[in-house]
N, CA and C atoms of all chains as a GROMACS GRO file, in nm:
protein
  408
    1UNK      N    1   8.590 -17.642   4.520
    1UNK     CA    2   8.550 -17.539   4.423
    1UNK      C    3   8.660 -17.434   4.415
    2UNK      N    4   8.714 -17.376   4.282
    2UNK     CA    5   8.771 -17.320   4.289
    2UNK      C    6   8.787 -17.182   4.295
    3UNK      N    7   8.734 -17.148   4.448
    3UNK     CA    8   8.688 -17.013   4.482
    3UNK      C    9   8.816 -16.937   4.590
    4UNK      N   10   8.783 -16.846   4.638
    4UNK     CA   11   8.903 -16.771   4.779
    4UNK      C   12   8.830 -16.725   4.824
    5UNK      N   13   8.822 -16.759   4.950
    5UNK     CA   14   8.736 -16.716   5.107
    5UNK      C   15   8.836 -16.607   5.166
    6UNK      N   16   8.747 -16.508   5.210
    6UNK     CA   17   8.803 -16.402   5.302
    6UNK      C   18   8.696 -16.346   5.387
    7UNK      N   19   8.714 -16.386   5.504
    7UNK     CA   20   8.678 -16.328   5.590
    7UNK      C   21   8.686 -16.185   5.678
    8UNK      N   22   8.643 -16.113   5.700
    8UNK     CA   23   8.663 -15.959   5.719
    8UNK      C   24   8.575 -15.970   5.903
    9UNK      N   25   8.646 -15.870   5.977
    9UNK     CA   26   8.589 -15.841   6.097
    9UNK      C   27   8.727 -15.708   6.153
   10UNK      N   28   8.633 -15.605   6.202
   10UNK     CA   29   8.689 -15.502   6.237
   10UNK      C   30   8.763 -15.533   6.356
   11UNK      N   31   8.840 -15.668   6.392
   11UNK     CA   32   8.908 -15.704   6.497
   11UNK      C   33   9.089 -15.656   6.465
   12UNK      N   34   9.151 -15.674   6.550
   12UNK     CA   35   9.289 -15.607   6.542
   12UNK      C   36   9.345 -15.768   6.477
   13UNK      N   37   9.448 -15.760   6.391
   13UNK     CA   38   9.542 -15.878   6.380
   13UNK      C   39   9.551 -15.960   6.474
   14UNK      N   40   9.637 -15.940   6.572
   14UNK     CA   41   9.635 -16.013   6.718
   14UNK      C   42   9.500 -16.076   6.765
   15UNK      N   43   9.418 -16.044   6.754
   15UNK     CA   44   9.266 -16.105   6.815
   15UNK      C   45   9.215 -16.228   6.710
   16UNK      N   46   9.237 -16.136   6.589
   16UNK     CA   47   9.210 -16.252   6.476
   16UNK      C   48   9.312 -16.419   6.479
   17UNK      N   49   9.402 -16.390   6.465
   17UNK     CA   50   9.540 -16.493   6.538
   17UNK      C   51   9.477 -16.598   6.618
   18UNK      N   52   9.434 -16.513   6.769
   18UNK     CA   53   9.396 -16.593   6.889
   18UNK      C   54   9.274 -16.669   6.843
   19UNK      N   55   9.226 -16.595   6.810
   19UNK     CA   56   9.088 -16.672   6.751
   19UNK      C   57   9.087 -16.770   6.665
   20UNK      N   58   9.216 -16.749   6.544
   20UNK     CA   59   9.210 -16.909   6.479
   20UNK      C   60   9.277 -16.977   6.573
   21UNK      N   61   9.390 -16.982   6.585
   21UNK     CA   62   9.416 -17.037   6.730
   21UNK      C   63   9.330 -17.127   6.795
   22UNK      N   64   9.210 -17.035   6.877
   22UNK     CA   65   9.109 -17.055   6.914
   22UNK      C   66   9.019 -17.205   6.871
   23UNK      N   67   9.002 -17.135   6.753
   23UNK     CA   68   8.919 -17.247   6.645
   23UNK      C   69   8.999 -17.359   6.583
   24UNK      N   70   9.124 -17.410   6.621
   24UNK     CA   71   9.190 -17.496   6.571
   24UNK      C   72   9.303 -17.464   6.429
   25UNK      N   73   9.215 -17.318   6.396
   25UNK     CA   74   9.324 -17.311   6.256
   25UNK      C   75   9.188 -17.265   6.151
   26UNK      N   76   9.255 -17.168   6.073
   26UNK     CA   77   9.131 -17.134   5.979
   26UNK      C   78   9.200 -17.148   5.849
   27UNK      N   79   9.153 -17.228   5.781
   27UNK     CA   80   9.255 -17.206   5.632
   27UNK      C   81   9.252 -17.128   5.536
   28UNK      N   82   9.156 -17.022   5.560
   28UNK     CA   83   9.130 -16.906   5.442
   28UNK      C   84   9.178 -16.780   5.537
   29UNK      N   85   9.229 -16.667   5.516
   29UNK     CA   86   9.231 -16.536   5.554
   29UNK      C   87   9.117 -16.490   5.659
   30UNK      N   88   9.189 -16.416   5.760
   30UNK     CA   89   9.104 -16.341   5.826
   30UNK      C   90   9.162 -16.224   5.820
   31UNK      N   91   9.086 -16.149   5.812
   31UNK     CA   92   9.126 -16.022   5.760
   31UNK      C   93   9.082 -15.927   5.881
   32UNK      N   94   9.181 -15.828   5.927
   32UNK     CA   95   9.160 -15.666   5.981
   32UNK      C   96   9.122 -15.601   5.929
   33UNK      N   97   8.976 -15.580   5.925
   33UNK     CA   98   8.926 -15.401   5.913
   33UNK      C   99   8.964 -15.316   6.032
   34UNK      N  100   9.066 -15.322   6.065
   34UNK     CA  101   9.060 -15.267   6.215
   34UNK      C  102   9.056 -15.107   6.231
   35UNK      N  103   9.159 -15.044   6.098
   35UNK     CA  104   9.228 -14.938   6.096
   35UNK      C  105   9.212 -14.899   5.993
   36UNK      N  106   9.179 -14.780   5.935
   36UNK     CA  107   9.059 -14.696   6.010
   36UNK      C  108   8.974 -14.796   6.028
   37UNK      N  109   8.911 -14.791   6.161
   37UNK     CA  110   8.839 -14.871   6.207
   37UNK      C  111   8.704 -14.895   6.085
   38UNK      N  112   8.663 -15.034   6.050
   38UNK     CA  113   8.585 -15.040   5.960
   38UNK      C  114   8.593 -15.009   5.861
   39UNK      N  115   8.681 -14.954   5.739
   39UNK     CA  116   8.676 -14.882   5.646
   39UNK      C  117   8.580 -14.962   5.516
   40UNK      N  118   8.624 -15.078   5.552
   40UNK     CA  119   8.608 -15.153   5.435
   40UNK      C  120   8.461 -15.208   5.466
   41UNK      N  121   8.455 -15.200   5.588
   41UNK     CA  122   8.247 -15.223   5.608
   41UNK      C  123   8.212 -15.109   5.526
   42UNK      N  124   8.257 -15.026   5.554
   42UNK     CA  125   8.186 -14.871   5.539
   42UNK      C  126   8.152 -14.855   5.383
   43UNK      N  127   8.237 -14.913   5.316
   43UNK     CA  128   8.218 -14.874   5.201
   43UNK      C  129   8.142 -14.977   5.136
   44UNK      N  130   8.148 -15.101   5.217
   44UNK     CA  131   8.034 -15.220   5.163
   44UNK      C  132   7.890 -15.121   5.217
   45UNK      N  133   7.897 -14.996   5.338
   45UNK     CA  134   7.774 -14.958   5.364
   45UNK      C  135   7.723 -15.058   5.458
   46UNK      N  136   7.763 -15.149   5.554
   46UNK     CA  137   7.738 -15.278   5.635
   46UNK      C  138   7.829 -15.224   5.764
   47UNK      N  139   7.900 -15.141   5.820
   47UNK     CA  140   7.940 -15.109   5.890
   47UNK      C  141   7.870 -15.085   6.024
   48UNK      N  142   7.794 -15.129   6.153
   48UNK     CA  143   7.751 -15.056   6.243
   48UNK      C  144   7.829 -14.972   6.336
   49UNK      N  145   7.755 -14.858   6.302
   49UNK     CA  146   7.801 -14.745   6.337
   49UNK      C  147   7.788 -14.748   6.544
   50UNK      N  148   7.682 -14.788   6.539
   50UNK     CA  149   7.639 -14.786   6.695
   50UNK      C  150   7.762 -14.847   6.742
   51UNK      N  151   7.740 -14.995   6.736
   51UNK     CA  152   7.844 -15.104   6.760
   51UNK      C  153   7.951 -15.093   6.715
   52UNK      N  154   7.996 -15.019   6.619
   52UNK     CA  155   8.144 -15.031   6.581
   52UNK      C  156   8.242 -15.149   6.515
   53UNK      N  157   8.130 -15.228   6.479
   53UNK     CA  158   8.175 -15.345   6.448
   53UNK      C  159   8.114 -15.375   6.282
   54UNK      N  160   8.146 -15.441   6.204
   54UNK     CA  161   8.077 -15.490   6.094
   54UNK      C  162   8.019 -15.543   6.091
   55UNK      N  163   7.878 -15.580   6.038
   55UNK     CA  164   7.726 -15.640   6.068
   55UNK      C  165   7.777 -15.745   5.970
   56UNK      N  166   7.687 -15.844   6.010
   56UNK     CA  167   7.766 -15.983   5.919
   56UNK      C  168   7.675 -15.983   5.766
   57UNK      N  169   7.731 -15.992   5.679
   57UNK     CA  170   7.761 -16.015   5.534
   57UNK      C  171   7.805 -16.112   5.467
   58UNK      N  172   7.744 -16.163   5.322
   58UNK     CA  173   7.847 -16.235   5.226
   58UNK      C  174   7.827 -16.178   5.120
   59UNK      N  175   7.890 -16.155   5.051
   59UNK     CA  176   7.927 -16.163   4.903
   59UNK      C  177   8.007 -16.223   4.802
   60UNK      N  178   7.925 -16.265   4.707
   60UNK     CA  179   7.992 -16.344   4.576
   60UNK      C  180   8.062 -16.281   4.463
   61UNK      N  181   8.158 -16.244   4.471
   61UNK     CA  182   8.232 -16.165   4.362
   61UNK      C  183   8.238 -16.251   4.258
   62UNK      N  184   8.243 -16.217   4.133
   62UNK     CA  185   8.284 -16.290   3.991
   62UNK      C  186   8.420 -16.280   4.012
   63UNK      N  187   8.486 -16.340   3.889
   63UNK     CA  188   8.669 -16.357   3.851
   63UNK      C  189   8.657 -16.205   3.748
   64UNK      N  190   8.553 -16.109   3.719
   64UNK     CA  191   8.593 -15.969   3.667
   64UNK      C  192   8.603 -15.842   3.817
   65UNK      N  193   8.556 -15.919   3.957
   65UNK     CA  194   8.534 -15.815   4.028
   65UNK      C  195   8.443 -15.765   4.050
   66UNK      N  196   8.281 -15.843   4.006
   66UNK     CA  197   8.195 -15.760   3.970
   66UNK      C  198   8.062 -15.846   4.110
   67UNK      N  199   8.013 -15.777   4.204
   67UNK     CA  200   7.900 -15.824   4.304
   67UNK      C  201   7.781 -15.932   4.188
   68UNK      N  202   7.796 -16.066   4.231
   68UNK     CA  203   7.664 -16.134   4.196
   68UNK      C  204   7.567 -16.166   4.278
   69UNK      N  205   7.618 -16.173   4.424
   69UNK     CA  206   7.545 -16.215   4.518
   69UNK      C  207   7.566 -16.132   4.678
   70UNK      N  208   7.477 -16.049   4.711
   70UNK     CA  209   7.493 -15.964   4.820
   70UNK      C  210   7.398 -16.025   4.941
   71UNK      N  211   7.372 -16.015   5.040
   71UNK     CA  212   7.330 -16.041   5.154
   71UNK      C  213   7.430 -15.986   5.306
   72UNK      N  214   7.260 -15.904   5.372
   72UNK     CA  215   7.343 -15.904   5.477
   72UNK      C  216   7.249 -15.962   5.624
   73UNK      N  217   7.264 -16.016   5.717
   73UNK     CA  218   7.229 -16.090   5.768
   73UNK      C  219   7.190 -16.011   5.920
   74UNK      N  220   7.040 -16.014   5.952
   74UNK     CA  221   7.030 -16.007   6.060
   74UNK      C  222   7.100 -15.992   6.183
   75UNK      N  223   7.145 -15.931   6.307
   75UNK     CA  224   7.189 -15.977   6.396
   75UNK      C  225   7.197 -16.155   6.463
   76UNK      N  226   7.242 -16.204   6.483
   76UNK     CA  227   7.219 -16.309   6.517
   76UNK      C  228   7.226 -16.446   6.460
   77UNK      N  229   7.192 -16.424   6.316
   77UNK     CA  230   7.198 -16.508   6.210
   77UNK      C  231   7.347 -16.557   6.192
   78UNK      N  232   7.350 -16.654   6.132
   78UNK     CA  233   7.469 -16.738   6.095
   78UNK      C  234   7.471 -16.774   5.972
   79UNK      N  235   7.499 -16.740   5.847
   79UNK     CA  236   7.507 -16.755   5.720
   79UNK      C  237   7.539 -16.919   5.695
   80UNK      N  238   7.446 -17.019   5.592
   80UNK     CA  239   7.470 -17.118   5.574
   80UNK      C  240   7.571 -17.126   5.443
   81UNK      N  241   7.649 -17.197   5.448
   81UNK     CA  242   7.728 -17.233   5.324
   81UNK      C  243   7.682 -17.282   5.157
   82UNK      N  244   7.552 -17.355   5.182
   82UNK     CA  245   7.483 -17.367   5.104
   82UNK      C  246   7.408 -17.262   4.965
   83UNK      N  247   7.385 -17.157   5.072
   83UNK     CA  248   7.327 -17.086   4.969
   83UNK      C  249   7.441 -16.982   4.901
   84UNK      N  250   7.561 -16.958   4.985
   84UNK     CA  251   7.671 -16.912   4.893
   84UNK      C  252   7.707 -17.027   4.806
   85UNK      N  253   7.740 -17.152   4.810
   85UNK     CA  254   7.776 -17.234   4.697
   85UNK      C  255   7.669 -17.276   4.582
   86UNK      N  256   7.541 -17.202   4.615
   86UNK     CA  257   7.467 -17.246   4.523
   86UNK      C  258   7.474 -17.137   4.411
   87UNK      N  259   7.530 -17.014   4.529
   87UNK     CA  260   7.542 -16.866   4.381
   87UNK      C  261   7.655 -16.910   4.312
   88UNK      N  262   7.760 -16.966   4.384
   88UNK     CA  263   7.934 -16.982   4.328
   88UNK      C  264   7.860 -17.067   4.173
   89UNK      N  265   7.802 -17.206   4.187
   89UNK     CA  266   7.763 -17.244   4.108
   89UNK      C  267   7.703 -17.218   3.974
   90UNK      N  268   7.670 -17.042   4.000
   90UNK     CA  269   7.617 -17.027   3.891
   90UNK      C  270   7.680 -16.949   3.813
   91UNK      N  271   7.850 -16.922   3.836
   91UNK     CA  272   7.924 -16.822   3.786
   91UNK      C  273   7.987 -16.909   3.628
   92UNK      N  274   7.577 -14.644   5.157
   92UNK     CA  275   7.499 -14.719   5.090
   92UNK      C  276   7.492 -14.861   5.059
   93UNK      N  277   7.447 -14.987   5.073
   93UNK     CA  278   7.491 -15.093   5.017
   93UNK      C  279   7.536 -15.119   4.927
   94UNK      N  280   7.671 -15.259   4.912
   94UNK     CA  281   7.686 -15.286   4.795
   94UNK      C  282   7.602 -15.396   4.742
   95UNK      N  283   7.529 -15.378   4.648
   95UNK     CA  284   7.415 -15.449   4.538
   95UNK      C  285   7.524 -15.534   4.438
   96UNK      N  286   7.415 -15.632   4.408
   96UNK     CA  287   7.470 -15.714   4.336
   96UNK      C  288   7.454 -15.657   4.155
   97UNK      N  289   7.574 -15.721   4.109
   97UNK     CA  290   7.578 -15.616   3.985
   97UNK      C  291   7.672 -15.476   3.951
   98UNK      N  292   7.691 -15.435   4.101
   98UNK     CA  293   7.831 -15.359   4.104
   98UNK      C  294   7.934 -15.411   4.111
   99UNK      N  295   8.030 -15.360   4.082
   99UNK     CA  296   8.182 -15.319   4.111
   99UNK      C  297   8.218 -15.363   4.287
  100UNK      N  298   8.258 -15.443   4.333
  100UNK     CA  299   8.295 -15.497   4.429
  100UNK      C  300   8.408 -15.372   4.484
  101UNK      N  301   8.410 -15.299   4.598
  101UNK     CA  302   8.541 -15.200   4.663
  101UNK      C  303   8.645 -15.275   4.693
  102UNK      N  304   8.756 -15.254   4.629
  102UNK     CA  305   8.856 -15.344   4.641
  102UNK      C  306   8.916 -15.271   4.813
  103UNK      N  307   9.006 -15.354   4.874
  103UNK     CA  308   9.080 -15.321   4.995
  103UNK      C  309   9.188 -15.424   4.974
  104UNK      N  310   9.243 -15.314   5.062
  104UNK     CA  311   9.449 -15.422   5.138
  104UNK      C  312   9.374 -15.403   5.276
  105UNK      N  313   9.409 -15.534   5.344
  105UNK     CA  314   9.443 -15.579   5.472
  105UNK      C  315   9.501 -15.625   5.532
  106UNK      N  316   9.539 -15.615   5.681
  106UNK     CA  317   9.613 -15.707   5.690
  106UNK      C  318   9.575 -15.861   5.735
  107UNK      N  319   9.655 -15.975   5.798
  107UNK     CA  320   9.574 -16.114   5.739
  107UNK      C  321   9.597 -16.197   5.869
  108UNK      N  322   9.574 -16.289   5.946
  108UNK     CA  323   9.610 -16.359   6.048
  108UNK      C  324   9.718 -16.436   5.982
  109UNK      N  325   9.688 -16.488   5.877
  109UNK     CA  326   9.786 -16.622   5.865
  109UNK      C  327   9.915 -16.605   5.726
  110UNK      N  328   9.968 -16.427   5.719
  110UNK     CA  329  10.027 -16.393   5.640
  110UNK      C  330  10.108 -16.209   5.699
  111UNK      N  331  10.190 -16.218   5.661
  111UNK     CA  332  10.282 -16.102   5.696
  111UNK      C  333  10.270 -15.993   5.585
  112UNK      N  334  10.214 -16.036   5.460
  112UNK     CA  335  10.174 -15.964   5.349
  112UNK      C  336  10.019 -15.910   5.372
  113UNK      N  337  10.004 -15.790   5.334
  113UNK     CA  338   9.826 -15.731   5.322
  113UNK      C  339   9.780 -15.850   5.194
  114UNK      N  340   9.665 -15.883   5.225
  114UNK     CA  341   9.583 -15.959   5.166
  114UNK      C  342   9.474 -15.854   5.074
  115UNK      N  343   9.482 -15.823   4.929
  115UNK     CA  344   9.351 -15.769   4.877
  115UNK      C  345   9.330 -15.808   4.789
  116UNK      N  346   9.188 -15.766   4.765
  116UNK     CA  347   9.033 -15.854   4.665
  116UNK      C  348   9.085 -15.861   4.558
  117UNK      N  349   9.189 -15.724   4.538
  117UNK     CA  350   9.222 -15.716   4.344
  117UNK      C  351   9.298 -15.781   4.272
  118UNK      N  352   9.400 -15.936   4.407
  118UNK     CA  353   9.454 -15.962   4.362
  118UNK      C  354   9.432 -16.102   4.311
  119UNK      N  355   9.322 -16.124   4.348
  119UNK     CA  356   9.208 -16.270   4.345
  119UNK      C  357   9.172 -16.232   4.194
  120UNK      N  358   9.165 -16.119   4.106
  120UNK     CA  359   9.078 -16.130   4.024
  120UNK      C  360   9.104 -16.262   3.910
  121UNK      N  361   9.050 -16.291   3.815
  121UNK     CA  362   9.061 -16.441   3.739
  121UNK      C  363   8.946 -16.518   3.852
  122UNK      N  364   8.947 -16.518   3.971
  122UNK     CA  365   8.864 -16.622   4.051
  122UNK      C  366   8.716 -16.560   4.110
  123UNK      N  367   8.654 -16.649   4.108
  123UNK     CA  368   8.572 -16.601   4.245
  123UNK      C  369   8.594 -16.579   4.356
  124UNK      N  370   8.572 -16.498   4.445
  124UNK     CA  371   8.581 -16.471   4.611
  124UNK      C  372   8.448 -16.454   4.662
  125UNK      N  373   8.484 -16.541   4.788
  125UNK     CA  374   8.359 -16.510   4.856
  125UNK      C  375   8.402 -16.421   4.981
  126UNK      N  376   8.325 -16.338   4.984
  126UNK     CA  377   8.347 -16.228   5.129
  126UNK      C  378   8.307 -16.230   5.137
  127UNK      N  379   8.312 -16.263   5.315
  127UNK     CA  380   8.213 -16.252   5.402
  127UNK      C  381   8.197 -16.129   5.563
  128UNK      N  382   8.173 -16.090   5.578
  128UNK     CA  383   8.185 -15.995   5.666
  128UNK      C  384   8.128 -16.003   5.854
  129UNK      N  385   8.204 -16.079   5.966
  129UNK     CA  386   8.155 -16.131   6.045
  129UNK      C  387   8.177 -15.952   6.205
  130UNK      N  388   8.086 -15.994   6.303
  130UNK     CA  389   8.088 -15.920   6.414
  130UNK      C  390   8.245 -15.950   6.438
  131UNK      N  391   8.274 -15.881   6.580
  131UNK     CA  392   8.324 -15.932   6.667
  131UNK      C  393   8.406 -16.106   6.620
  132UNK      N  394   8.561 -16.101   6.646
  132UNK     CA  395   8.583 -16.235   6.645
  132UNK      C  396   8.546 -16.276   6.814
  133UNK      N  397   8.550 -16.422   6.845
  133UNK     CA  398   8.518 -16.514   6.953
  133UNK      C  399   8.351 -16.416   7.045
  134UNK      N  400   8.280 -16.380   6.901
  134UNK     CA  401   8.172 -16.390   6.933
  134UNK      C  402   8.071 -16.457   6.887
  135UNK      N  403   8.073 -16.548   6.885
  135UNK     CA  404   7.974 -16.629   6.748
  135UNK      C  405   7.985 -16.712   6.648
  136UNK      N  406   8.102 -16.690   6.614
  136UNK     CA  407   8.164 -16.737   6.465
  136UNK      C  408   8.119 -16.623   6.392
   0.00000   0.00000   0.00000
């Protein structure tokens, strides 16, 4: 599908690295919110403040830039692929 | 506040694991993107 995955986590560059690393290799972007720490949670408003970390999220942007599909996910939860490709589908 | 579906997506520069260039949303536009927003890396996936 002809979409672009980006992944976001308030981890430093270096950690993100180890981690694809880690995982064999990630072929889409992982991205640093690191500095200002979270900024870019913050302004999705998904930022935990307690934790300091970004609460897990997806969103489906259109090709104008514009939110079609928001969700943010429980602690714990693991977002299935499915139901983001079923929004992609409907762009 | 959350971002809702139907808004204006906040564009950002970042920087990227697998690129020496900042990676941002505004430059995807023409496509869809999916963002996703995870904890902690090597906690979970």
């Amino acid at each position: 599908m002809n979409c672009e995955i980006l992944q976001l986590s308030a981890d430093p560059v270096p950690s993100l690295k180890g981690w694809a690393d880690f995982l064999g290799g990630v072929p889409f972007p992982l991205l640093s919110d690191f500095w200002p720490h979270g900024a870019v949670g913050k302004a999705y408003g998904i930022f935990n403040d307690e934790r300091g970390m970004d609460k897990r999220a997806a969103y489906v942007i259109d090709a104008k830039g514009i939110v079609r599909y928001a969700k943010v996910y429980p602690q714990g939860t693991i977002p299935t692929s499915e139901e983001l490709l079923a929004e992609l589908k409907k762009l | 506040m959350e971002v809702q579906a139907g808004t204006a997506a906040p564009d950002f520069s970042l920087g990227a694991h697998n690129s020496d260039q900042k990676v941002s949303l505004s430059s995807f536009k023409g496509r869809p993107v999916v963002v996703a927003f995870m904890p902690f890396a090597f906690t979970g996936g």
